[in-house]
C-alpha positions as CSV (number, residue, x, y, z in Angstrom):
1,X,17.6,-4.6,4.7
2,X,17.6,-0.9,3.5
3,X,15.1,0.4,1.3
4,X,16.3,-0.5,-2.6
5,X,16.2,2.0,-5.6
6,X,14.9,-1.2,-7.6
7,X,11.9,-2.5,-4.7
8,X,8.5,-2.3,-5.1
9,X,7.1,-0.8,-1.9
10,X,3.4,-2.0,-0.9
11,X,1.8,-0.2,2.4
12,X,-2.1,-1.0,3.4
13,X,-3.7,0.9,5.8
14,X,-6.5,-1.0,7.8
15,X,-8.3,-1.3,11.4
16,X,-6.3,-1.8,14.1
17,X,-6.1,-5.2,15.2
18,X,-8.3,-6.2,18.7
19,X,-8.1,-9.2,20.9
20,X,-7.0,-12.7,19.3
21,X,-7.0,-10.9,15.5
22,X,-5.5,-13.5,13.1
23,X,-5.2,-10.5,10.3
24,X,-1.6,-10.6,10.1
25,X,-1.2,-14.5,9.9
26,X,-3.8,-14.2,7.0
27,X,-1.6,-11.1,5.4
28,X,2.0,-13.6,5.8
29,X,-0.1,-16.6,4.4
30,X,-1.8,-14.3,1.4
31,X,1.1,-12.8,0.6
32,X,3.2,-16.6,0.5
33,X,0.1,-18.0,-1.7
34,X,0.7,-14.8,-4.5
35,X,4.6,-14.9,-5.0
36,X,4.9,-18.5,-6.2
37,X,7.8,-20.3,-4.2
38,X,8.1,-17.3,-1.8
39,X,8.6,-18.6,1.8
40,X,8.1,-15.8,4.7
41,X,10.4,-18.0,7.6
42,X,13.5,-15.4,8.7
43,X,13.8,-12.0,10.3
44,X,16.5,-10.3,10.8
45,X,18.5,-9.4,14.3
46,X,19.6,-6.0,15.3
47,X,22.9,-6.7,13.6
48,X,20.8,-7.7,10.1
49,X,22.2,-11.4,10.4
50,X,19.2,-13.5,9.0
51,X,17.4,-15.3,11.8
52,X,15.5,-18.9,10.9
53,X,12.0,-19.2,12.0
54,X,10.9,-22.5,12.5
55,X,7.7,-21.8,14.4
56,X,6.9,-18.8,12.3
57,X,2.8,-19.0,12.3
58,X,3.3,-19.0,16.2
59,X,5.5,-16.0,16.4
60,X,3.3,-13.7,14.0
61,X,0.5,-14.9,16.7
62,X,2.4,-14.1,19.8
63,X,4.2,-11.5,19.1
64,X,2.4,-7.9,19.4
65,X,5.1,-5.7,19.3
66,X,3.9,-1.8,18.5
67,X,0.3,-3.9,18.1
68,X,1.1,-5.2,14.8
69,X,3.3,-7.9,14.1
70,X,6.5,-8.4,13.6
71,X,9.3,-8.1,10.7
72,X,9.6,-11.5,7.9
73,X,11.8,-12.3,5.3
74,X,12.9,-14.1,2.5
75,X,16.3,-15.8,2.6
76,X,17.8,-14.5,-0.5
77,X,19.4,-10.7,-0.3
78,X,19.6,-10.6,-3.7
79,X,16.1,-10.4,-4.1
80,X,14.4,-9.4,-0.7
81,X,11.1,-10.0,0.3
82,X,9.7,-8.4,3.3
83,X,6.5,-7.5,5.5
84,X,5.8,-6.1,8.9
85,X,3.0,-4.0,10.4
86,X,2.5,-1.8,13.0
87,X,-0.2,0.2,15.0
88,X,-0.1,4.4,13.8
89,X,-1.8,5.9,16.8
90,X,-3.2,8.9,14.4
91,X,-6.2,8.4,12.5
92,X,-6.7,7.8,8.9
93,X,-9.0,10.7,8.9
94,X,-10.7,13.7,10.7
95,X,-11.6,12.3,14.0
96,X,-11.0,8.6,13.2
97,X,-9.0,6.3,15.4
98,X,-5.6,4.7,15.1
99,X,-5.3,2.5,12.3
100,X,-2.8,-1.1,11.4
101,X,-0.2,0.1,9.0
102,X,1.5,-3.0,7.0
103,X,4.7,-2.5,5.0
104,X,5.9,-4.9,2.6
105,X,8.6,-5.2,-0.1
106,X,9.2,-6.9,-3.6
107,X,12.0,-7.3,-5.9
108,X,11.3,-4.9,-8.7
109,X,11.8,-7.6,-11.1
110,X,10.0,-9.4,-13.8
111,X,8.7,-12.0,-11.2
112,X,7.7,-8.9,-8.5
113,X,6.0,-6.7,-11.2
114,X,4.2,-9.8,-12.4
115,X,2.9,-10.6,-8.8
116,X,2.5,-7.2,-7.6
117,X,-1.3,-6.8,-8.5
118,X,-1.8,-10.1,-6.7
119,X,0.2,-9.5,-3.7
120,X,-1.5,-6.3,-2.8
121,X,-4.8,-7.8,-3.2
122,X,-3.8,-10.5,-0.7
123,X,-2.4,-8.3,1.9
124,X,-5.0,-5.8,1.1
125,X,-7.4,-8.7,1.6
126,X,-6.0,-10.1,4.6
127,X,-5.6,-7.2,6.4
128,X,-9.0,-6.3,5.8
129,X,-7.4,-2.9,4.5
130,X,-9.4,0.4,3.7
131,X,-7.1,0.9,1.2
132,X,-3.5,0.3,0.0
133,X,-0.8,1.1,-2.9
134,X,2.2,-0.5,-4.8
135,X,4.8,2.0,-6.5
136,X,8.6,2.1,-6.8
137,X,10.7,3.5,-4.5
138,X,12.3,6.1,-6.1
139,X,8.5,7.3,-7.3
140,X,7.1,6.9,-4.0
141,X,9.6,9.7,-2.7
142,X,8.3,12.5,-5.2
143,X,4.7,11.2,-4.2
144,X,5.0,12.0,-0.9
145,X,6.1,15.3,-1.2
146,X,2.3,15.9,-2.8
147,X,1.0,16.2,1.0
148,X,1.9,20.0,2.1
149,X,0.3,22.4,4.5
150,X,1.2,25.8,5.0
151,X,2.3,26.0,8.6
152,X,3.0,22.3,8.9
153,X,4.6,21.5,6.0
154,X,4.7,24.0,3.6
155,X,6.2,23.5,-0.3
156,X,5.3,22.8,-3.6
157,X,4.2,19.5,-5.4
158,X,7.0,18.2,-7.8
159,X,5.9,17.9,-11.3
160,X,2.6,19.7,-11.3
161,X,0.8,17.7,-9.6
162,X,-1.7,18.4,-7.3
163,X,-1.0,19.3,-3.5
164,X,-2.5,16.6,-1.5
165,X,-4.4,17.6,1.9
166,X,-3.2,16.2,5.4
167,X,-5.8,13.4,6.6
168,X,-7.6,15.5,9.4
169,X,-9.0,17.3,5.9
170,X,-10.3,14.1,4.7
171,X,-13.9,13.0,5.4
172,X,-13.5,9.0,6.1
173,X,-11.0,6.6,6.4
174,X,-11.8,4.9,3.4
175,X,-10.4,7.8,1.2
176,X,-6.9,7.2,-0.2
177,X,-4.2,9.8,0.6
178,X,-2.8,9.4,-2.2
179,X,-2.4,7.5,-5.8
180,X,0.3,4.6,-6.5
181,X,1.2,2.4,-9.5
182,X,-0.9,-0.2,-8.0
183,X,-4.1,0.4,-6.1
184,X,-6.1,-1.8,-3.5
185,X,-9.1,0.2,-2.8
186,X,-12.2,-1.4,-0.6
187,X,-15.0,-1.6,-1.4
188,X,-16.2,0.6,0.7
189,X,-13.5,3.2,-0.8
190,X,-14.0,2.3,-4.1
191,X,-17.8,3.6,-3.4
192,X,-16.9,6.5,-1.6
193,X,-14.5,6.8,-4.8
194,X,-17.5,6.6,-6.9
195,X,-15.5,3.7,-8.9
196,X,-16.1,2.4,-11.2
197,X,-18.5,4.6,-13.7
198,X,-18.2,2.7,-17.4
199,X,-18.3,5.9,-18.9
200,X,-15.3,7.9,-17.4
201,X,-13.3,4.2,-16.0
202,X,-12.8,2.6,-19.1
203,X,-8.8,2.8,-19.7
204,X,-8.7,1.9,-15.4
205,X,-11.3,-0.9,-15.7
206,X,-8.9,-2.5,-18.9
207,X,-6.5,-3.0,-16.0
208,X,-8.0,-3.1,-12.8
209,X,-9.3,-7.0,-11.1
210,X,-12.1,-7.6,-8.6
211,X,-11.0,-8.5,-5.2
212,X,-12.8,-11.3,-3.2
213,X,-14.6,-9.0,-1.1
214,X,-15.4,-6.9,-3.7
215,X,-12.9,-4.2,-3.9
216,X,-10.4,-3.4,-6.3
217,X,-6.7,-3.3,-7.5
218,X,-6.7,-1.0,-10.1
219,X,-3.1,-0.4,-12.2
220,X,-2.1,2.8,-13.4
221,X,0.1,2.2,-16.1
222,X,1.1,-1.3,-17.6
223,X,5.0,-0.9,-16.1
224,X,5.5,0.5,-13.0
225,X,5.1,3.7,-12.6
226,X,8.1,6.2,-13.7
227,X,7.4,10.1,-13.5
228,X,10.3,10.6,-16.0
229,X,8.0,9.3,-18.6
230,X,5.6,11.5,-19.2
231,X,2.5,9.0,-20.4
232,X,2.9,7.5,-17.2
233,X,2.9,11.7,-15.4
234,X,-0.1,12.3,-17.2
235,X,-2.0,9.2,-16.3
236,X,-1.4,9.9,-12.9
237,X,-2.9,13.2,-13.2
238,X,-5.6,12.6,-15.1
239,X,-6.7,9.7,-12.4
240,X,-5.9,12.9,-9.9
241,X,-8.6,14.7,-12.1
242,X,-10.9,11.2,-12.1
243,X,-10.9,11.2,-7.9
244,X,-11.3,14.9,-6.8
245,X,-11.7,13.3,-3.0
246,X,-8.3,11.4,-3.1
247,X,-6.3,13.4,-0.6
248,X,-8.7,16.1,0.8
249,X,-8.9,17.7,-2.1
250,X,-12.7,17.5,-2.4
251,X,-13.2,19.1,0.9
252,X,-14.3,22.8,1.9
């Protein structure tokens, strides 16, 4: 399934998995148990042709492809639902080690924006993630180009925003690289974040939720995020403003 101008892309970013690590059965069952009705049992084949899974917890134990696990799937193209994870051998930060990356996908629909919150905090959760983000496709492209160097990847940040640093800049793993429309942060992040301080958090604590563990999923803007609309473009740089550490930026 290629990636969709209308999907709502979610990527965590966690510890690598070790030994007989059950994180990625906990991120499929999370992420069933926050779409209502949503049932993880297909993958595709190398030809796309949806593939029936009828020992599917089994398979997400077993299989350790790229040490992550491996790609699931809705049964209805018209409104794909995916996940899938992965091992990045680079570190989340200066000096850290390789890190589990998981990659999932909603419908950006009524029924996906009203989950999304919920179904990052579950694979946020379940993945025991450092942090995470939700955003739209089409936003997630101009996000990316934030992250420049000038030898390795030199440029400009689209819409004045602020250039984001690569991660051997940033100081611990728990510091986000970047903003989305929806955050998971740790809670380890959310201290190294300094969130939240009542005094400056107010407008993100009206629509951010608690996590189990005691992090957070805090939401931008009440629709997903569009950076042709120019509330949403200055919310996201005002939260830039908020989190001088986000993406390096704090350091010497």
């Amino acid at each position: 399934m290629a990636v969709l101008p209308n999907e709502l892309g979610i990527i965590v970013y966690a510890p690598a998995l070790v030994g007989d690590d059950r994180r990625p059965l906990a991120i499929v069952h999370g992420m069933e148990g926050a779409l209502p009705g949503l049932r993880l049992e297909w993958t595709l084949s190398e030809k796309e042709v949806l593939l029936a899974l009828p020992r599917r917890d089994e398979w997400v134990v077993s299989d350790r492809a790229d040490n992550g696990f491996p790609f699931l799937c809705n049964d209805d193209e018209n409104r794909p639902v995916t996940i899938t994870g992965w091992e990045n051998p680079n570190g989340l930060a200066a000096g850290s080690p390789p890190h589990l990356e998981v990659h999932g996908s909603l419908h950006l629909d009524a029924a996906g924006i009203a989950a999304g919150a919920d179904v990052l905090a579950a694979i946020g959760e379940g993945a025991r993630a450092f942090w995470g983000r939700a955003m739209p496709s089409n936003a997630a492209v101009e996000i990316s180009q934030q992250t420049i160097d000038p030898v390795r990847k030199p440029g400009v940040p689209p819409r004045g925003l602020p250039a984001l640093r690569f991660p051997d800049y940033i100081r611990s793993p728990e510091i986000p690289h970047y903003l989305g429309w929806l955050n998971y942060w740790s809670a380890a992040a959310a201290q190294a974040l300094g969130f939240p301080d009542p005094t400056r958090d107010a407008e993100l604590l009206s629509r951010a939720r608690r996590t189990a563990s005691g992090g957070w999923v805090v939401q931008l803007t009440d629709a997903p995020l569009d950076l042709d609309n120019p509330a949403h473009l200055d919310t996201l740089k005002r939260t830039y403003e908020r989190f001088p550490e986000i993406g390096g930026r704090a350091a010497p």
